[in-house]
C-alpha positions, 0 to 999 in steps of 0.5 A: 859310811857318812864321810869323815870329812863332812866337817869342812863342807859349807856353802859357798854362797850364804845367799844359797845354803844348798849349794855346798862345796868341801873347803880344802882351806880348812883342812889347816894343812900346811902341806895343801899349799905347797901341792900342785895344783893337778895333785888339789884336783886328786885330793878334792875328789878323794876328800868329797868321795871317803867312803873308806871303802872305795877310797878311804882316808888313808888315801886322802893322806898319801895324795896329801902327803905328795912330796913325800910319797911321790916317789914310792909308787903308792896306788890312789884312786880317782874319780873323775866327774865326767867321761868322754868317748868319740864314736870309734871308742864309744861304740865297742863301748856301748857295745859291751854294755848291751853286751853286759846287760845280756850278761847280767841278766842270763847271771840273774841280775837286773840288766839296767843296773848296767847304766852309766853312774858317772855323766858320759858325753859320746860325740860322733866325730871319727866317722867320716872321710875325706872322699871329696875335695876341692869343691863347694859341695864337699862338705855336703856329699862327705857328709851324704857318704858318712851316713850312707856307710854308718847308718847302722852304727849311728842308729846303735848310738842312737838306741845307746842314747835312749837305753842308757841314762846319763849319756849324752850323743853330740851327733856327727857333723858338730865338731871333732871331740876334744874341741867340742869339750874345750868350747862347750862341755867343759865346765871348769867347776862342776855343780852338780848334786849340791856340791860345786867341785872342780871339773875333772874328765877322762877319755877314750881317746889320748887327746883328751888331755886337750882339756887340761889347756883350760884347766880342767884335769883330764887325760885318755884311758882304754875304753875298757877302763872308761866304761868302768868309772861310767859304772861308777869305779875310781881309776886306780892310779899310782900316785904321779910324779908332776914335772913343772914346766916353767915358761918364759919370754915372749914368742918371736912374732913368726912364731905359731902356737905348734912351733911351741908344742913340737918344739915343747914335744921333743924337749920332754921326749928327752927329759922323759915323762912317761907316767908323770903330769905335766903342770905348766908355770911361770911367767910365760904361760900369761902370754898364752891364749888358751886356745895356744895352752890347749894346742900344747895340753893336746899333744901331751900324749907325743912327749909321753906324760899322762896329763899336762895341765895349766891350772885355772887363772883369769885368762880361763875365766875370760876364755868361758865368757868369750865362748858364751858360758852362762856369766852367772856359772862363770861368777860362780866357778871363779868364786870357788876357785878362789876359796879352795885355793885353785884360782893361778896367778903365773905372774906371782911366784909364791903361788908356785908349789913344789914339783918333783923336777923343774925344767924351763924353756924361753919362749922367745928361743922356739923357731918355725918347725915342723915334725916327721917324716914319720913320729910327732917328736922328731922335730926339724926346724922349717929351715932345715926341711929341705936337708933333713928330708934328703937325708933321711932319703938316703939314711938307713931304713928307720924312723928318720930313714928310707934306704933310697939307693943314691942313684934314685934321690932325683928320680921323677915320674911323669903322669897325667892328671885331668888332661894336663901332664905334671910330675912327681918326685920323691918329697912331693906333696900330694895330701895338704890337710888343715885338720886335727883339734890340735890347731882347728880350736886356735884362732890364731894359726886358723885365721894366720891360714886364712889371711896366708891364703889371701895373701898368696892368692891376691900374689896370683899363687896356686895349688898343683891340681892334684894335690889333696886339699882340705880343711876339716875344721873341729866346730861350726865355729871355725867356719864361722869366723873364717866366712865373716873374717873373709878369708874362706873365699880365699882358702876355698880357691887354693882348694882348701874346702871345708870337707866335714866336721871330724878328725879326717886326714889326721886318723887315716880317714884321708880318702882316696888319692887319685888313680894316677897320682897312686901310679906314679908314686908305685911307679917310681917307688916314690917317697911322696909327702903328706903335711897336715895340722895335725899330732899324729904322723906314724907310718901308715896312718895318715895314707898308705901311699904317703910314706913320709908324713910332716906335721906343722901349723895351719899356714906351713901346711898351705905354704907346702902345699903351693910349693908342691913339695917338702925339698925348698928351702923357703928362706933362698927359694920362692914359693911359685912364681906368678903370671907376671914372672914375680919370683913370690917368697913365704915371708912376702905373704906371711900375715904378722901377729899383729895382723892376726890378732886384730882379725881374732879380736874382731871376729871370734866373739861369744854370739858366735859360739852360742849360736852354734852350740845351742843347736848343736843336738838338734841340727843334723836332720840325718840324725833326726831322721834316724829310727832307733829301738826303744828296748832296754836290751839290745835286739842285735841283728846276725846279718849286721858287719857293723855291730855283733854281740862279742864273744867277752862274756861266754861261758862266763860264771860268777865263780872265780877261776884261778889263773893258770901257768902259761904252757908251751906259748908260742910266739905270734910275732916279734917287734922291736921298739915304738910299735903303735896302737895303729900297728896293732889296731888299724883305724884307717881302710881294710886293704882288700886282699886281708883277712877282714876283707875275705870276711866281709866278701863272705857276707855279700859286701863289696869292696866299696861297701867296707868302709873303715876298720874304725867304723866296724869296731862294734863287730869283733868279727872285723876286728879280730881279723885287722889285728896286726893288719898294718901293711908297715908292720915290722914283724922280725920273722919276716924280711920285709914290711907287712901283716904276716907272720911264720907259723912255726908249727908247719913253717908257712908264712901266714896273714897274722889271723890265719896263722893265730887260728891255727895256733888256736885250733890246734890249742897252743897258747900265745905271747907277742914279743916286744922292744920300748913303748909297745902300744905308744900312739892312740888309746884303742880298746881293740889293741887289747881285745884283738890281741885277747881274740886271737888267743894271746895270753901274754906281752913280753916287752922292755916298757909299754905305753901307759894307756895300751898296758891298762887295756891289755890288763883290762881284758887279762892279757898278762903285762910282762916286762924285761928285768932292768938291764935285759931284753930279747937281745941280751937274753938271746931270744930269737922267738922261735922258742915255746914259754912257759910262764909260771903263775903263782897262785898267791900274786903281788903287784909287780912281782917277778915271774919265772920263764922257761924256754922249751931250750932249756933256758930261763929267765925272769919277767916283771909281771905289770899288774902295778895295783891290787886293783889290777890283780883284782882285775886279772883274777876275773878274767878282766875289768869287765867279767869283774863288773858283771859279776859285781852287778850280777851279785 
C-alpha cells in the first residue's frame, strides 16, 4: 500500500528534485510544535515508513498525539536507520543469522533472504586485553595477543562481512564503538534512497545511547531484538515518557564533564526514569561541548532511562565540521533540520516543548566526585572519599559495604615486587586505567590528564611500580592529539602507556595483576582499589581481585594513581612528596580550564580526524591478512570452541506450537536486588576451576589458550556453561558469595550448570527468582540464552531492566512480575518450593497469571509481555523462530 502521507513529501532543494524529504511542518498540526524533539524523531519514522501494515496511521497519531496518550502504556513502532554492534554482541549475532540461513534453507526457503535490510555497522573493539603495560610497545604485543586468541573469531566476522549485504566491520584497533559512531558513523541526517530523514540508530550495547549527545536518537537493545530490525522489523515500543532535564548556570572551573555525569547519574536514580527518555533543555546545555553532552548521554544506562538526548543546535553542526564531515552534507543536514522543525536553540525558551516532568539542576553546584566502590550511581564527593571508603570498610556487607572486622581496618602486608619491598592495605590502589568511550572521546578531561601528567612529573611526582596503569584511548584520534599537544611523553613516564584501542579495563578485560600483588591482596583479605575513567563498576567486573572499584575523570584516576591509594584527603594531604622534600598537593598540578581549552583549541582540529578515519578499513595488515570463506552458508567447523552452530532452531517446524503451563518448576537460584547482566553472563576471564574451564580442557585447551568469556560468545557450549558463573554471585541458597547452588532433588551443592543439567535430565522445568532491577548493567543477549540453555522457563522477579526483560522475551523465556505491594518476602517464598505457572491459552499483553506451589499456596504474577507483538513473539517460541518462519514462508 503507497503511503497515506505521501502529500507533504517535497524536495528539500529545488536545485535537486530527487532529493526528497517528509516536511513535518505541513502536517498543519499544532500539537507538532509543542512535541519533544526525540518524540519528532519517533514521528518522522513513522510517517516516512506508513504502510498501515507494519505501522499504520493510527500510530502515526498516537505519537502525535503524546501529551495525551504518554501515560496510557500505548504500543508504537520504530524503526531506526541504522544498527550498531560491538564484536561481543555482533558475533552470537552473526552467528544466529548463519545459523538462520541453515534454518530457512532445511524449511525450504531461499537462505539469502536472511541479509541485513537495515544498514548495520560491526566494530571490533571488546576483544583485547590489557596483558601488557608500562611499556613502549604495549600496544603492539596486546595487539599481537588479540589476534593470536581471536583469529578464529575474526576470520567468522571477516566471512559475516562478505556473506552478508548491508554490513559493514570496523576492524579492531580502530576505536571502542561508541566513539567511532560519534566521530565518524553518525550521520546526524540520513540521505539515503532519495529521502533526507533524521539519523536515528539502535545497539547491542547499553552505551549506544552515547549518540544521543550529538543528537542522533538512539539507545541499546538485546542482540536478539537487533538482528530483528537488521531484518527490517520495527522496535515495538510503548510510547515513552520524556523527562525534561533543565540545565543552568556555569561549571565552576575545577569541574570535569564526569563530576556532571555522576553527579547528573545519581540525581535521576532518585527521580526515577527506568523506561522513559531523557531530553535535555535550558540555557545550560549551550555551555556543553558535545563531546561533554555525549559523556552524559553515554551513561544514561546507570540512571536507568532508555535514551537521554540533546537535540541537534549549532554547536552540533560545528561539532561535524571540526570532525572532518563532508561541509556540503553538513550545509544539508542543517537545512533540513531547520525545515522540519529539529534545529534547537537552548538559549530561546519558546522553543521548549512540553515534557512529561521538568526537574533541573545548576551546574554551577556539581562539585569534584567520584562513583563506588561498587555501583555507577553511588556518588561521593572527592572530598569525602577518603571517610566514605573507611566506612563502607566497616559497614554491612552491601552495596556500600564490606563487613571488614574493626580490628582489620589498618591491616598492611608487606610483598616484594621486582626486587623492591612495598606495602599494601585495605584501599590501595593496584588498577589505574584511563579508559572507556565515556570520557576518552572528550578532549577536555583527556588533555586535562595529560597537562596533569606533565605537571606532576616536572614536580618530580611517581606512580608505585606495581601499580597497573594504562590508557586505552577510543580512536586514533586521541593519541593523536596527545602526541602533537606533548603530553604523552608525560603520560607514558607515570606508566600511562597506550595499551590498545578498545574497552579493556572498563569491560573486565583488565588482565592480569602481578603474582605478588594478588598474594598479598589473598593474604590480607585485602579491600584493594581500581579507579578507572570508566561507567561501569559492578562487583567483579572490573578485577576479581579489585573488591572496591571507583569511577572518576581521566585526571582523578592519574592523581589516585600517584597517591598509591583511595584513604587521602587531597585537600589537607599531598600527593607524594619529591626528592627535594617538596610536600606536592592536587591543586598545585591541577591545569585550569582556561589552560585546557587553549591546548583543545590548538591541537584537536578536523585534518586530524580525516586522517585517522580515511584509512580506518584499511589500516590494520592482521585483518588484511586474514583469509575468509566466500560461501553464502557458513561451513562451521566441529573442532572450533570459538564459533558452534546453536542449538535455537532444532527441531524447529513452521507449525506453531501452543504455549503450554509450566509444571512442578523448580528454583534454580534465588537473587535479591540489582543482579546484573555481568552476574548473569560473564564477560570477563573463565576461572579455571568452572564448568566452561572443564569443557575447554576437554577439547585440548590449556588454561592459557581460554581466553575470555566475551570472546567465545559465537559457542553456546561456553556460554551455557558461564551462565551464572560470577564468583560474586549472591545466590540465598548458598551462604557465601559464588557460582553455586543446591540441587534440591539430591541436596548437593553444585556448580549452577551441573546442577541445571540434572534438573534437565531428569525433565523438571525451572525459574529463577529475583528482587528489583533483575538484569540491570550491559545489554547481553547470553543473559537470556544462557538462562534459555539451561532450561529456565520462567523469571520471577519485583522490576527488570528494560533491555535484559526484551531479550528474556526474545528468546521465550516468560517475564514474570510480583503484583504491586508483593514480593518473595511478603509472599513467604523461601525457593525450596515447585511452580507451577498457569498459561492460558487466550493471552493478553500484561495480563495476571496464576501460581500454584506444591505447598498448596497460590498467588498471582503479572506476565511481562507488554505488546501484541512480544506475545506474537512468545507464541513462536521467540523473535527468531518467528523470523525463520516468516522467511521460510
Amino acid at each position: 500500500m503507497s503511503n497515506p502521507f505521501v502529500r507533504i513529501v517535497e524536495p528539500l532543494d529545488p536545485k535537486q528534485p530527487l532529493k526528497k524529504f517528509f516536511n513535518l511542518s505541513k502536517l498543519e498540526d499544532v500539537r507538532y510544535a509543542h512535541l519533544p524533539f526525540s518524540i519528532r524523531v519517533l514521528l518522522e519514522a513513522a510517517i516516512r515508513n506508513c504502510d498501515d501494515f507494519l505501522v499504520k496511521k493510527e500510530d502515526v497519531e498516537n505519537i502525535l498525539n503524546w501529551k495525551v496518550v504518554q501515560h496510557k502504556n500505548v504500543e508504537v513502532p520504530f524503526k531506526p536507520a541504522r544498527v550498531i554492534l560491538q564484536d561481543f554482541t555482533g558475533v552470537p549475532a552473526v552467528v544466529d543469522f548463519a545459523a538462520m540461513r541453515d534454518a530457512v534453507k532445511k524449511l525450504g526457503g531461499d537462505p539469502e533472504k536472511i541479509n541485513p535490510i537495515c544498514p548495520a555497522d560491526l566494530v571490533i573493539d571488546h576483544s583485547i586485553q590489557v596483558d601488557f603495560n608500562r611499556r613502549s610497545d604495549s600496544l603492539q604485543k596486546n595487539q599481537d595477543l588479540e589476534f593470536e586468541r581471536n583469529k578464529e573469531r575474526f576470520e567468522f566476522l571477516k566471512w559475516g562481512s562478505q556473506a552478508f549485504k548491508n554490513m559493514r566491520i570496523i576492524p579492531p584497533g580502530s576505536g571502542i564503538i561508541h566513539q567511532v559512531n560519534l566521530e565518524y558513523l553518525a550521520r546526524v541526517v540520513m540521505d539515503q534512497d532519495g529521502y533526507y530523514y533524521p539519523d536515528s540508530v539502535v545497539g547491542t550495547d547499553s552505551h549506544t545511547t552515547m549518540i544521543d549527545g550529538l543528537g542522533v536518537l538512539g539507545w541499546g537493545v538485546g542482540g536478539i531484538e537487533a538482528e530483528a530490525v537488521m531484518l527490517g522489523q520495527p522496535i515495538s515500543m510503548v510510547l515513552p515518557e520524556v523527562v525534561g532535564y533543565k540545565l543552568v548556570g556555569n561549571p565552576q572551573p575545577l569541574v570535569t564533564s564526569t563530576d556532571i555525569v555522576l553527579t547528573i547519574t545519581k540525581h535521576l536514580r532518585q527521580v526515577g526514569v527506568v523506561g522513559k527518555f531523557v531530553e535535555f533543555f535550558g540555557p545550560g546545555v549551550a555551555q556543553l561541548s558535545i563531546a561533554d553532552r555525549a559523556t552524559i548521554a553515554n551513561m544514561c544506562p546507570e540512571y536507568g532511562a532508555t535514551a537521554a538526548y540533546f537535540p541537534v543546535d549549532d554547536i552540533s553542526i560545528a561539532y561535524l565540521i571540526q570532525t572532518g564531515r563532508d561541509k556540503e552534507k553538513v550545509m544539508y543536514t542543517k537545512k533540513y533540520l531547520e525545515a522540519v522543525g529539529m534545529l534547537r536553540d537552548f538559549k530561546n525558551s519558546s522553543q521548549d516543548p512540553d515534557f512529561t516532568q521538568v526537574v533541573e539542576l545548576d551546574l554551577h553546584t556539581v562539585v569534584p566526585c567520584c562513583s563506588g566502590p561498587k555501583r555507577p550511581q553511588d556518588k561521593v564527593a572527592v572530598s569525602d572519599m577518603k571517610n566514605d571508603f573507611e566506612t563502607c570498610l566497616g559497614a554491612k556487607q552491601g552495596f556500600k559495604g564490606f563487613q571488614i572486622a574493626p580490628d582489620r581496618h589498618n591491616s598492611i602486608v608487606k610483598f616484594n615486587f621486582e626486587g623492591c619491598d612495598f606495602e599494601l592495605a585495605h584501599g590501595s590502589v593496584v588498577i589505574a586505567a584511563i579508559t572507556s568511550c565515556t570520557n576518552t572521546s572528550n578532549p577536555s578531561v583527556m588533555l586535562g590528564a595529560g597537562l596533569l601528567a606533565k605537571k606532576a612529573v616536572e614536580a618530580g611526582l611517581t606512580v608505585k611500580p606495581y601499580i597497573k596503569t594504562s590508557l586505552s584511548p577510543g580512536s586514533g584520534v586521541v593519541t593523536y592529539y596527545l602526541r602533537e599537544s606533548g603530553v604523552m611523553s608525560y603520560l607514558s613516564q607515570l606508566g600511562f602507556d597506550v595499551v590498545g584501542y578498545g574497552c579493556m579495563t572498563c569491560i573486565g578485560n583488565s588482565g592480569p595483576l602481578p603474582e605478588s600483588v594478588v598474594e598479598a591482596i589473598t593474604q590480607g583479605d585485602l579491600v584493594a582499589v581500581g579507579v578507572l575513567s570508566g561507567n561501569r563498576n559492578f562487583e567483579g567486573r572490573v578485577h576479581p581481585n579489585t573488591r572496591a572499584n571507583y569511577l572518576a575523570s581521566p585526571p582523578l584516576v592519574i592523581a589516585y594513581a600517584i597517591a598509591g591509594t583511595i584513604r587521602i584527603d587531597f585537600e589537607k594531604e599531598p600527593l607524594g612528596i619529591n626528592a627535594s622534600g617538596k610536600k606536592i598537593f592536587l591543586k598545585d598540578i591541577w591545569p585550569t580550564r582556561n589552560e585546557i581549552q587553549a591546548v583543545e583549541h590548538q591541537f584537536v582540529i578536523p585534518g586530524m580526524f580525516k586522517e585517522v578515519y580515511q584509512k580506518i578499513e584499511t589500516v590494520n595488515k592482521s585483518w588484511n591478512a586474514l583469509d575468509a570463506p566466500s560461501d553464502k552458508l557458513y561451513t562451521w567447523n566441529p573442532k572450533s570452541t570459538y564459533i558452534k552452530s546453536p542449538p535455537f532452531f532444532d527441531g524447529l517446524t513452521l507449525a506453531l506450537q501452543t504455549p503450554k503451563t509450566i509444571e512442578d518448576a523448580y528454583v534454580l537460584l534465588s537473587f535479591g536486588d540489582s543482579v546484573t547482566t555481568d552476574h548473569i553472563s560473564p564477560a570477563g576471564n573463565i576461572a579455571r576451576n568452572s564448568p566452561a574451564a572443564r569443557y575447554l580442557t576437554s577439547r585440548g585447551l590449556t588454561p592459557r589458550e581460554f581466553n575470555s568469556y566475551g570472546s567465545r560468545r559465537g559457542n553456546d557450549a561456553v556460554m551455557a556453561r558461564g551462565t551464572f558463573a560470577n564468583i560474586r554471585l549472591v545466590n540465598k541458597f548458598i551462604d557465601k558469595q559464588g557460582p553455586q547452588t543446591i540441587h534440591f532433588p539430591s541436596g548437593e551443592t553444585l556448580d549452577v550448570f551441573d546442577a541445571a543439567e540434572r534438573y534437565k535430565q531428569s525433565g523438571h522445568p525451572l525459574i529463577v527468582l529475583a528482587g528489583k532491577e533483575y538484569g540491570a548493567g550491559s545489554s547481553r543477549d547470553w543473559a537470556a540464552k544462557g538462562p534459555f540453555l539451561l532450561g529456565v522457563k520462567a523469571v520471577l522477579a519485583e522490576s527488570y531492566e528494560r533491555i535484559h526483560r526484551s531479550n528474556l522475551v526474545g528468546m521465550g523465556v516468560i517475564p514474570l512480575q510480583y503484583l504491586p505491594g508483593e514480593d518473595a518476602a511478603t509472599l513467604g517464598l523461601t525457593g525450596r518450593e515447585r511452580y507451577t505457572i498457569i498459561i492460558p491459552e487466550k493471552l493478553k499483553p500484561q495480563m495476571n497469571v496464576q501460581i500454584k506451589l506444591d505447598t498448596g499456596k497460590t498467588f498471582h504474577a503479572i506476565m511481562r509481555f507488554d505488546t501484541d507483538v512480544e506475545l506474537t513473539y512468545f507464541h513462536n517460541g521467540g523473535i527468531l523462530n518467528y523470523m525463520i518462519r516468516k522467511m521460510a514462508s
